[in-house]
N, C-alpha and C positions, 0 to 999 in steps of 0.2 A: 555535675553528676554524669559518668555516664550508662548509656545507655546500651544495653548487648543488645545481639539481632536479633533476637526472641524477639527484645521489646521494642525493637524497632520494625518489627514483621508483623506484633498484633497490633500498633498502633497505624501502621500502612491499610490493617485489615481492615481496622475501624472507620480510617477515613473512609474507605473502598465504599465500606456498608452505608456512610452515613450521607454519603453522595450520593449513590442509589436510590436509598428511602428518600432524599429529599428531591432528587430528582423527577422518579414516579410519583412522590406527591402532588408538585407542581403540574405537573402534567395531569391528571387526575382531577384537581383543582380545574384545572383551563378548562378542561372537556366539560364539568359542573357549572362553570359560569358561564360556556360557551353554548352550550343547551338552555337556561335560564334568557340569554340574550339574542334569542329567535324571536321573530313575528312570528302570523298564524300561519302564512309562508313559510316560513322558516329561514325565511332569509334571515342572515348576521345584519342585528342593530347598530347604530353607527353609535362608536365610542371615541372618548378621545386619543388623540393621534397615539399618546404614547400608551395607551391601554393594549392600541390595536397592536403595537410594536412589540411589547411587553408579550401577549400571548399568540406572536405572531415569531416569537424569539422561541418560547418555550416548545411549540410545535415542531420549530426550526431543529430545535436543539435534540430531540426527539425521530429524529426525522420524519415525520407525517407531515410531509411537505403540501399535499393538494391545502389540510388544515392552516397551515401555516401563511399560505397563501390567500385562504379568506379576508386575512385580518391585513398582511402586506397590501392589496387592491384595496383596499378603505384607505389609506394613506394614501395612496396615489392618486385615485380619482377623486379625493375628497380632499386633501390635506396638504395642495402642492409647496406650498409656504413653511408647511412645520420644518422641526429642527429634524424630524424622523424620517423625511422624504430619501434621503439618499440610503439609508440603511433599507427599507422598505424595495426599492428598488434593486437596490445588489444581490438582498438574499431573495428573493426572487429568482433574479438571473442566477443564483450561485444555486437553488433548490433545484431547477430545470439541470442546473449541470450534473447535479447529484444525482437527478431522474435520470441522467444521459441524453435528456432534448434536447441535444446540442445546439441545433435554430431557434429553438424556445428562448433556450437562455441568451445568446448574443446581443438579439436585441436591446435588453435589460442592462447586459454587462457596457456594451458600447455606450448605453444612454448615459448612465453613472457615472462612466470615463469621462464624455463629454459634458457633459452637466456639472461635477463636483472634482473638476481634475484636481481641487487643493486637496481633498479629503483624502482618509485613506480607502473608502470607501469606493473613491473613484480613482486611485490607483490600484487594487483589487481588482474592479470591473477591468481594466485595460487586462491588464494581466492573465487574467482568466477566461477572457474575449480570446486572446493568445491559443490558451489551452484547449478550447473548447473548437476553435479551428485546427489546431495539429488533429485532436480527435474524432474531427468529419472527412481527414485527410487533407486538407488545405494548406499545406508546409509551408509555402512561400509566402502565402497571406498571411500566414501565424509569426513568419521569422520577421517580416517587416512590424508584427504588433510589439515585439519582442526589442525589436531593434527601439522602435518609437518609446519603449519602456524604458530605454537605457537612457536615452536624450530626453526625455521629461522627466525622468526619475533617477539621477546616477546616484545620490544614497537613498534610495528606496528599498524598501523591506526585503524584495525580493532581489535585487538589482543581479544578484548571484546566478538565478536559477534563469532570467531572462541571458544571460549572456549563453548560457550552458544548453539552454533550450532553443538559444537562436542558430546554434552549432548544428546541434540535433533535427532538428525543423530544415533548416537549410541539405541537410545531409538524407535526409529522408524526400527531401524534393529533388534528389540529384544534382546538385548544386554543392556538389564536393572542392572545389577552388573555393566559392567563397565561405563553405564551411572551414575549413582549413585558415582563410582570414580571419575569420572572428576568433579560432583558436589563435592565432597569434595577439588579436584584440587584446582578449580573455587574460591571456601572459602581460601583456606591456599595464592592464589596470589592476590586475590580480599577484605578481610578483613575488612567490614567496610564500601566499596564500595558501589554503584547500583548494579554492575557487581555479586558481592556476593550473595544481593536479590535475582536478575533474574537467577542465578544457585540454590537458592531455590525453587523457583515460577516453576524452570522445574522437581524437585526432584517432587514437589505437582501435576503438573499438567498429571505427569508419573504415580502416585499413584491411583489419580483418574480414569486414560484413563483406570489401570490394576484392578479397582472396587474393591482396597485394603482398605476398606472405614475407619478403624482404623489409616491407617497407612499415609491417607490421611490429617484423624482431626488431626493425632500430628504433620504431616508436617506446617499443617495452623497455628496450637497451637507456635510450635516453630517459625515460622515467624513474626506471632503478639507478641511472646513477646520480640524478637530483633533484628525484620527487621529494616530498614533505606529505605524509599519508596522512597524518594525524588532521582528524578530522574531516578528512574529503569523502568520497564515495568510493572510494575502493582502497588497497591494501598490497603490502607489498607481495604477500602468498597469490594474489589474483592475478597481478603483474606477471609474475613469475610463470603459473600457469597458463596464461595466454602465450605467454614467449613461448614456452616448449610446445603450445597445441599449435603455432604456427612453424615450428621447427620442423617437427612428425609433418606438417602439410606440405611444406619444403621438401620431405623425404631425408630430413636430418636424423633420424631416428635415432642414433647415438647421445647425441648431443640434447635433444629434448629429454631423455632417459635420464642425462645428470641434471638437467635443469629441476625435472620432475621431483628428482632426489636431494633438489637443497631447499625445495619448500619443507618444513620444520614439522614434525611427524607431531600432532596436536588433535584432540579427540573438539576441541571448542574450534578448530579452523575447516570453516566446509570446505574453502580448496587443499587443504590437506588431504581430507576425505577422497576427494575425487582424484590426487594422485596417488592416493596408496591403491587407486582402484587400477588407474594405471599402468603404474610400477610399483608391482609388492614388494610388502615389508612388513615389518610384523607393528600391527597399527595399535595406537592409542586409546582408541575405542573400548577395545576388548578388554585391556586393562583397567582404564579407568571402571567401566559401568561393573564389569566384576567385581569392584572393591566398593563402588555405591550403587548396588542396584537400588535400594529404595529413592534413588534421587530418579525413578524411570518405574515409578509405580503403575499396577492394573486396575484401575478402578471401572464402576459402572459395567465389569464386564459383560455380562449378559444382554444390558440395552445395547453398547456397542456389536457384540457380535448377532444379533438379532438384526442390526439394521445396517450392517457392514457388507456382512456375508451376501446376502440377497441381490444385495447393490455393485458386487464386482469391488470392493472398495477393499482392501486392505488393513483390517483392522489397527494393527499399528501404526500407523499412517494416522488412522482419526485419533489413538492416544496422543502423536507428537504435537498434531495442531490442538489437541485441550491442552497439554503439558505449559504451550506455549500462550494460548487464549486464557484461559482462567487459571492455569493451577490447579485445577478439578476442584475449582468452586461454584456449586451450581446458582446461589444467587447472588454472584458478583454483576455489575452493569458497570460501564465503561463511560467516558465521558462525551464519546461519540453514539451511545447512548444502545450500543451493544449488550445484549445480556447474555445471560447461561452459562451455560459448560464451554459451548462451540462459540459464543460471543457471537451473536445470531443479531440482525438488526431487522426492525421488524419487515420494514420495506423487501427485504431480500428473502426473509420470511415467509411473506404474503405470497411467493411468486411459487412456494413449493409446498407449503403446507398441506393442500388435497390431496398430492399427489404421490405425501407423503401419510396419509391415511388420518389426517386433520382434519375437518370439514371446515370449521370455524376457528380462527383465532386470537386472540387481541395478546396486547405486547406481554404481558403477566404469567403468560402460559409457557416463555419462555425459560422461565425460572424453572420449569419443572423437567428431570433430565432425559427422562425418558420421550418426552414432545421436542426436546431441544437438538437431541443425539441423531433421533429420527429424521427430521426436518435438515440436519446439517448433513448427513449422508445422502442424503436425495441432493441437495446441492450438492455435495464432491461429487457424485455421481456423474451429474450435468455435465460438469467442469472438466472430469476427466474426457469423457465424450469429446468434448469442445475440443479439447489440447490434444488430443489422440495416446492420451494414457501417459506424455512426461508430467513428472509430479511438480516440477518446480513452478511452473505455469499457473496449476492448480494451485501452491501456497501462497505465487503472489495474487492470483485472484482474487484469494481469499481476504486479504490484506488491505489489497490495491486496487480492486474490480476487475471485471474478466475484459472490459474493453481496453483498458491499460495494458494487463497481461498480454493480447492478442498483439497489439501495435510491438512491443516488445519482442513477441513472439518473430513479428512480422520483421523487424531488426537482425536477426540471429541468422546469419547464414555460415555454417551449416547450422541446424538445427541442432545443438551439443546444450548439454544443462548448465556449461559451463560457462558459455557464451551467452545463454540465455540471462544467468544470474549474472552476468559483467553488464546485460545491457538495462535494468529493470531501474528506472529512472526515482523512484522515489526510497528514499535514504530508507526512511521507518522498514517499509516496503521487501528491500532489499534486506539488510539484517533479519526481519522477518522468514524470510526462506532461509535463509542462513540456519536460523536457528529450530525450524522446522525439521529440515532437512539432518544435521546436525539429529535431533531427537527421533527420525530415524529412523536410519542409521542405530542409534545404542539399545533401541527398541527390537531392531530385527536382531541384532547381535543377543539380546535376552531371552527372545519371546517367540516362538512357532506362529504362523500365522491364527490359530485359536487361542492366544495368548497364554498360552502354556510356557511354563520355564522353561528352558535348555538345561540339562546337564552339562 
């Protein structure tokens, strides 16, 4: 039988919904038996190990990491033998990273590495030991975690991102000869690959960051003429645009002008976008959304322009990132355990809620649009603040966190959105502004900034 995409859209809905509801149940659930298993203290009663794991997962899962961690320290100090000890230990160290306590969490991730190097559990811990030193600034300590990843781990889960990352890490500590090694590394184990690509894509985007504008155009030259995109992290419209934005820095101005003009004029390709901005032409955009405006609807106007306006924000801008977060479904929840319209998580929540005219809140009031719209503009607000008003910063923030975003930020030289979106390290991440940006983009082309049609 098959199926059309009606019935394939309400049964995607359903799941959507019935993940949700079972999710806040659980959760709900834990916080019920987690109150019940207090002393007169209120200290947490000792359960067994895998109880402790069980709703020390569900908090995990949740993110209310301090909760989660009640029940993680009953495993460790009490349970060093169980089967639970290493998972206990990791998400720990992996919750501190999610906090961004980046010394918090090493400890933890290091111990796990060293303790359970057969598990995966404790190759996780190395890995993220890795990650959580690029993000205190420590490149070189992070590239040798990265390397050590390769040589105890060559088919390990990630084995991909620690070559890609020890490129990166190496290149960010000035240590561009031996970044440029391991892109050759990268090539001789990855051949043919994605993996191969994106250890070029970082050779080009280190040339660029070091204003070698020669060595940049043969980098791009060599990639178009025997990259394999499909599936890596970048594309051959990105290729293309880096070449010409190093061309123009050369002082090629002609010759960037027809590069500009053989990326393929498409309303779905943000470097498209960004060369029609370029070098005009009569763009896709305008076409496209003309003939499906309802695919670029105004919902929730009022709460949006109510807490857009105020905030310096651009209300269009907040439609693209709901367009792309929910759909404009205000009780969708996500499996990272994001809810609402803005896909709000509560932890990030927590940090704007007052401030946002909230006093109190628990995770359930995010489902409501009007608290969620609220709260998620006082964050863009922040964010733009932070980035000094580029937007693309602000969507991978939103995405990818703002200390991600910054490091990235910190990558870009010059500071172009172009450059910024070739350097943003995480796949999800990256297509995410993509598509942000993209929505717009066909947002402004429709809509006055009080979301009034265009004639």
């Amino acid at each position: 039988m098959k199926l059309t995409v009606l019935t394939l859209l309400i049964v995607s809905l359903l799941s959507i919904s019935v993940f949700s509801q079972a999710s806040d149940a659980a959760l709900r659930s834990v916080i019920e038996a987690d109150r019940a298993s207090r002393d007169d203290q209120g200290k947490l009663t000792t359960l067994a190990a895998a109880e402790h794991l069980r709703r020390g997962q569900i908090y995990f899962d949740n993110r209310q990491f301090p909760q989660s961690r009640d029940h993680f320290y009953k495993i460790i100090e009490l349970y060093p033998t169980e089967a639970q000890m290493s998972s206990a230990i990791f998400l720990t160290g992996r919750g501190y990273y999610w906090e961004r306590a980046y010394t918090r969490a090493i400890p933890y991730l290091d111990r796990v590495a060293k303790e359970y190097p057969g598990t995966k559990d404790g190759r996780e811990g190395l890995y993220f030991s890795g990650a959580c030193h690029v993000r205190l600034g420590k490149n070189a300590q992070a590239a040798k975690i990265y390397e050590q990843y390769t040589t105890m781990y060559p088919t390990g889960e990630r084995i991909d991102g620690a070559y890609i990352n020890a490129i990166d890490a190496l290149r960010e500590a000035g240590k561009y000869d031996e970044a440029n090694a391991w892109v050759d590394k990268a090539r001789t184990r990855f051949g043919g690959m994605p993996t191969e690509t994106n250890a070029l894509h970082g050779r080009l985007r280190m040339e660029i960051y070091r204003g070698r504008w020669n060595e940049a155009i043969a980098a791009a030259d060599a990639m178009l003429l025997s990259s394999k995109f499909a599936g890596s992290m970048t594309s051959m419209d990105e290729i293309k645009y880096l070449k010409a934005l190093a061309l123009e820095k050369r002082g090629s101005r002609a010759e960037a002008i027809q590069v500009y003009g053989s990326i393929p004029d498409s309303a779905t390709s943000y470097y498209s976008g960004l060369a029609t901005d370029r070098y005009p032409r009569t763009g896709s955009v305008r076409a496209i959304v003309q003939v499906s405006p309802t695919s670029f609807p105004v919902v929730f106007r009022e709460e949006i322009l109510s807490a857009a306006k105020p905030r310096n924000i651009d209300p269009r801008f907040v439609l693209a990132i709901m367009k792309q977060e929910s759909s404009f479904r205000p009780g969708v929840k996500s499996p990272s355990a994001a809810r609402g319209l803005m896909q709000l998580v509560i932890d990030t929540a927590m940090k704007y809620n007052k401030k946002a005219g909230f006093s109190s809140l628990q995770p359930d009031d995010l489902y409501d649009p009007k608290t969620n719209i609220a709260i998620a503009c006082e964050y863009i607000a922040d964010l733009k603040t932070q980035f000094g008003g580029l937007l693309e910063p602000v969507a991978a923030s939103y995405n990818g966190g703002e200390d991600n975003a910054e490091r990235w930020l910190n990558r870009s030289k010059p500071k172009d959105p172009a450059i910024f979106a070739a350097e943003v390290g995480f796949s999800e991440t990256k297509h995410y502004v993509f598509k942000v940006m993209n929505n717009y983009r066909a947002y402004r082309e429709l809509y006055d900034e009080n979301l009034v049609r265009k004639r």
